[in-house]
Structures are given as C-alpha cells and as structure tokens.
C-alpha positions in Angstrom: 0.0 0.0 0.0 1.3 3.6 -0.9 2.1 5.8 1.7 0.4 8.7 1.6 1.0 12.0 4.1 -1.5 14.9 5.0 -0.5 18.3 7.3 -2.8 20.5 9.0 -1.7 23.8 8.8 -2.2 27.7 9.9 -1.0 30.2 8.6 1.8 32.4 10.9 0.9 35.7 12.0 4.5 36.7 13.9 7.6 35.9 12.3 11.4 36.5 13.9 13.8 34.2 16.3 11.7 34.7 19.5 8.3 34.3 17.8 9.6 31.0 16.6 10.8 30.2 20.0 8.0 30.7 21.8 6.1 28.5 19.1 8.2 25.8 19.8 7.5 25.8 23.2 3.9 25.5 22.4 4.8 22.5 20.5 4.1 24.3 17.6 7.2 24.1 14.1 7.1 27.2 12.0 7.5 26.5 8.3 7.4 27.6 4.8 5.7 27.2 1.8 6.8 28.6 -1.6 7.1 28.3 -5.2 4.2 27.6 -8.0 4.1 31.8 -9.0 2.5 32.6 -5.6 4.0 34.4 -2.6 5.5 32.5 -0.2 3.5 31.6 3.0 4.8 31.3 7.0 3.0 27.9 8.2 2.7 26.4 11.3 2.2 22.7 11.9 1.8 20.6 15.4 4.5 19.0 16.4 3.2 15.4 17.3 2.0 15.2 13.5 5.4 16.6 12.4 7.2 14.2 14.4 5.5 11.2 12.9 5.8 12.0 9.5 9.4 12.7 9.7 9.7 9.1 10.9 8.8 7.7 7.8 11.5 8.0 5.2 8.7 7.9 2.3 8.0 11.5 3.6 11.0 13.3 1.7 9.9 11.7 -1.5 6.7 12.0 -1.9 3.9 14.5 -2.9 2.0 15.5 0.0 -1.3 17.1 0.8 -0.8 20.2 3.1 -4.3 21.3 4.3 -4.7 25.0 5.4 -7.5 27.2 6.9 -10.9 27.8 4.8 -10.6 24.0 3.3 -7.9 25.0 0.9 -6.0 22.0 0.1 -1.7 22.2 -1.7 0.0 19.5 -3.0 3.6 20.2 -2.0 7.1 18.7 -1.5 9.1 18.6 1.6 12.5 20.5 0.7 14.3 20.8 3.0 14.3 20.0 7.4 15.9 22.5 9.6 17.1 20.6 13.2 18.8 21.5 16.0 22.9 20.6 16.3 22.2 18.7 19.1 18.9 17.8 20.0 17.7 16.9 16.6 14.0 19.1 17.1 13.0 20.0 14.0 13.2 23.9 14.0 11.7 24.2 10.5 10.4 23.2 7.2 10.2 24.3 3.8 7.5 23.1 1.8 7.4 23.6 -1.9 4.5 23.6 -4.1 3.7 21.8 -7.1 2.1 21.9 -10.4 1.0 18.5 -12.2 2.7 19.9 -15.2 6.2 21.3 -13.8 8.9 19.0 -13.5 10.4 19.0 -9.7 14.1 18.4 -8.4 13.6 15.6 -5.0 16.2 13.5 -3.4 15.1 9.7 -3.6 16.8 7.0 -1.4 18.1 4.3 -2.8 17.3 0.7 -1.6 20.0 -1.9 -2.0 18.1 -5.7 -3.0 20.1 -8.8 -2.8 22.9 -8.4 -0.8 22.4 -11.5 0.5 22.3 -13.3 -2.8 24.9 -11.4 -4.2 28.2 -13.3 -6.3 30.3 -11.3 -4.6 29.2 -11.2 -1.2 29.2 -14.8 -1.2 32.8 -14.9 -1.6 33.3 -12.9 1.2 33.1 -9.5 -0.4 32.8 -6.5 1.2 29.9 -4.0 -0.1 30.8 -0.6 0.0 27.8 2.0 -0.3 29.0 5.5 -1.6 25.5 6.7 -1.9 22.1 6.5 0.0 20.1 9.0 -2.0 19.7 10.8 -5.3 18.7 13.6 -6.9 15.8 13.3 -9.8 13.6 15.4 -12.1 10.3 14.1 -13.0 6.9 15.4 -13.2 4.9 14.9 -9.6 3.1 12.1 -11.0 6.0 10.2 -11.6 8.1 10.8 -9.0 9.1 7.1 -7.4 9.2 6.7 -3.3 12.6 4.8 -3.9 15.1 3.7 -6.8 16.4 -0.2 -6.2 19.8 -0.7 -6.5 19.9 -5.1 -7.3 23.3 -6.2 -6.2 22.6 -9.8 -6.9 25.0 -10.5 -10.1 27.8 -8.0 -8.7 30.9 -10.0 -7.7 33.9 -8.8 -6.3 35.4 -5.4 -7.9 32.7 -4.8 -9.9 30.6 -1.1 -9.5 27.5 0.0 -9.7 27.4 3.6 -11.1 24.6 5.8 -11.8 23.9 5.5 -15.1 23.5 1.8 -14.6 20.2 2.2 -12.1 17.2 1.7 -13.3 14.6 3.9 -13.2 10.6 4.6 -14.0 9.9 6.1 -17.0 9.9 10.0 -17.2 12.3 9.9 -14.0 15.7 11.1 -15.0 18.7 11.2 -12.1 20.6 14.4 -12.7 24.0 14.2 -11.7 23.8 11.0 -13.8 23.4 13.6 -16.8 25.5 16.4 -15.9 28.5 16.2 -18.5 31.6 13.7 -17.2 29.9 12.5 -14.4 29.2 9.2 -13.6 30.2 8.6 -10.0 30.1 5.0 -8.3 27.0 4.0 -6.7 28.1 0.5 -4.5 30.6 -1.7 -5.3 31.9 -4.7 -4.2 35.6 -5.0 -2.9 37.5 -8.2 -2.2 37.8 -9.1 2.1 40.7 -8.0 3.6 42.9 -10.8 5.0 45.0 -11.1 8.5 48.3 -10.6 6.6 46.6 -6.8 5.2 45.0 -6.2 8.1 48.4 -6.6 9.9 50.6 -4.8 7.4 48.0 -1.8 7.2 48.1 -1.7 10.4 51.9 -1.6 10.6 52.7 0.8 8.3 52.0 3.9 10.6 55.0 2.1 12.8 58.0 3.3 12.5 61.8 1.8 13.6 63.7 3.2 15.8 66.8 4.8 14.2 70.6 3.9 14.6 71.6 5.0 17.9 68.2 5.6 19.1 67.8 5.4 23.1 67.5 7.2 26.1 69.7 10.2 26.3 72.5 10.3 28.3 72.6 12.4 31.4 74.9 15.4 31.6 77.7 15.2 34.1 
C-alpha cells in the first residue's frame, strides 16, 4: 500500500527568532511554503503530526497534501528540514508547491536488494555504499518513493554507477546527466585478509633509528 502524508496547517501571523521560540514551546514548528508563481506563505504545523511524519522516510519523497485554513488543500514537497545541532527538534520546514505539469528536483533513497544473494558477497566480499540517495527530475506524477539498487549479479570489484540504475519512465537522475559524471554507486571489494590487516596496520610504525635510546645524562 502507498504511503500517503497529509499536514494540517495555519497560517503564521509573527515571524522573527523569538516568535519561533515561543512556538516551539507551544509545540508548535514554524514552516514555509513557496514556489508555484504565488508568494510564499509562513506555516505552522503541530508538532506530534510533524514528528510522525518525519519518521517515515517515504515523507521526503513523496507528494504530500498540506491542508490549510478555509478547506484549501496544496500539493507540495518537503525540501528541506531545519534541526537543532544537538537535539535533533525539527526547528523548521520548507515546503514547496507543485504543479502536475512542472517537473520537480527531490532527493530519492536508494534501496539496495540482494545483498544476500549477491556473487560477490558470497565470496566474502565487502559492499561498499558510496551513496544512499539521489537527486531526480520528473513530473509529480512520476516521482518514485525509492530507486532499487539489485546487487545480486555483482561480484567482487565490480561497480555500480549511476547511469546503470534503473529507473521509472519519465524519472531522470541528474548528476547522472550532468556532463563527465558518472560517480560510483556501491561496489563490491574483495575481504581484507590477516596478513593486510596486519601490514596496514603496521605501516604507521616506525623503527627506531641507529643510535636511538635514552639520552645520556649530563655530568
């Protein structure tokens, strides 16, 4: 079953650091919403429903239904989560709109199948994940919740770049297009054995030097 996410929202009447502050406290997160040739618009959205949205990582890729005073319903995307250094409370979202006939820019997350069947992690190979997400362009009807990345077939130093992932039609990664690139996905490198391990770990060892001991005291 697809996931589907909905927001009640009001619209902010104070804006500034302490405003937003005393929100908080109220358990209250200030937000955002721009884009689609209309003015932006200062949000604010319960925290409890925040919280439980952000829990699901279907929520950063997915269209969702913001519904704001006077039963006016936007379709939007969730671009960007501001938390705090430490505590990780969300401070603030942005929330862009969306047309059904404007392509969008959204950050997918890849999901890696069949590391457990793969060649190459059956012979003891190590997967190595250089990416966990990437960014598409696609109309908001097309836009996928994830992009599978099937490591079944790869054996040991073999790569998975970007322009080998599959994806729906109309969906089209973009650093996968931008001129030269074509970075490394996952791959697949051989295990490290004792002897490596041990010379890795000996090369930062050095030997002691001819002559090398204590000092000798003055007289």
């Amino acid at each position: 079953m697809e996931a589907s996410f909905e927001f009640e929202v009001e619209e902010r009447k104070t804006t500034g650091t302490r405003a937003a502050r005393r929100l908080r406290r109220e358990m209250k997160i200030p937000a955002v919403l721009y884009g689609g040739g209309e003015a932006p618009v200062q949000l604010l959205l319960g925290k409890n429903q925040v919280d439980k949205n952000l829990q699901q990582e279907a929520v950063y890729s997915h269209i969702l239904t913001l519904k704001l005073p006077g039963s006016k319903v936007v379709q939007a995307i969730l671009k960007e989560v501001q938390r705090h250094p430490s505590k990780e409370a969300v401070l603030h979202l942005d929330f862009q709109r969306v047309k059904a006939d404007e392509a969008i820019h959204v950050r997918v997350p890849l999901h890696f199948m069949g590391e457990d069947k793969s060649v190459g992690v059956k012979k003891g190979g190590i997967v190595v994940r250089n990416m966990t997400d990437v960014e598409v362009s696609c109309l908001p009807g097309n836009l996928p919740e994830f992009i599978e990345v099937d490591l079944t077939n790869v054996d040991i130093g073999e790569t998975i770049h970007l322009s080998d992932l599959k994806v729906p039609e109309g969906v089209t990664i973009i650093e996968a297009h931008e001129e030269g690139q074509d970075p490394a996905v996952v791959m697949i490198q051989a295990p490290i054995s004792e002897q490596q391990l041990e010379a890795s770990l000996g090369e930062g060892e050095e030997e002691p030097g001819e002559g090398a001991g204590p000092e000798e005291e003055e007289e």
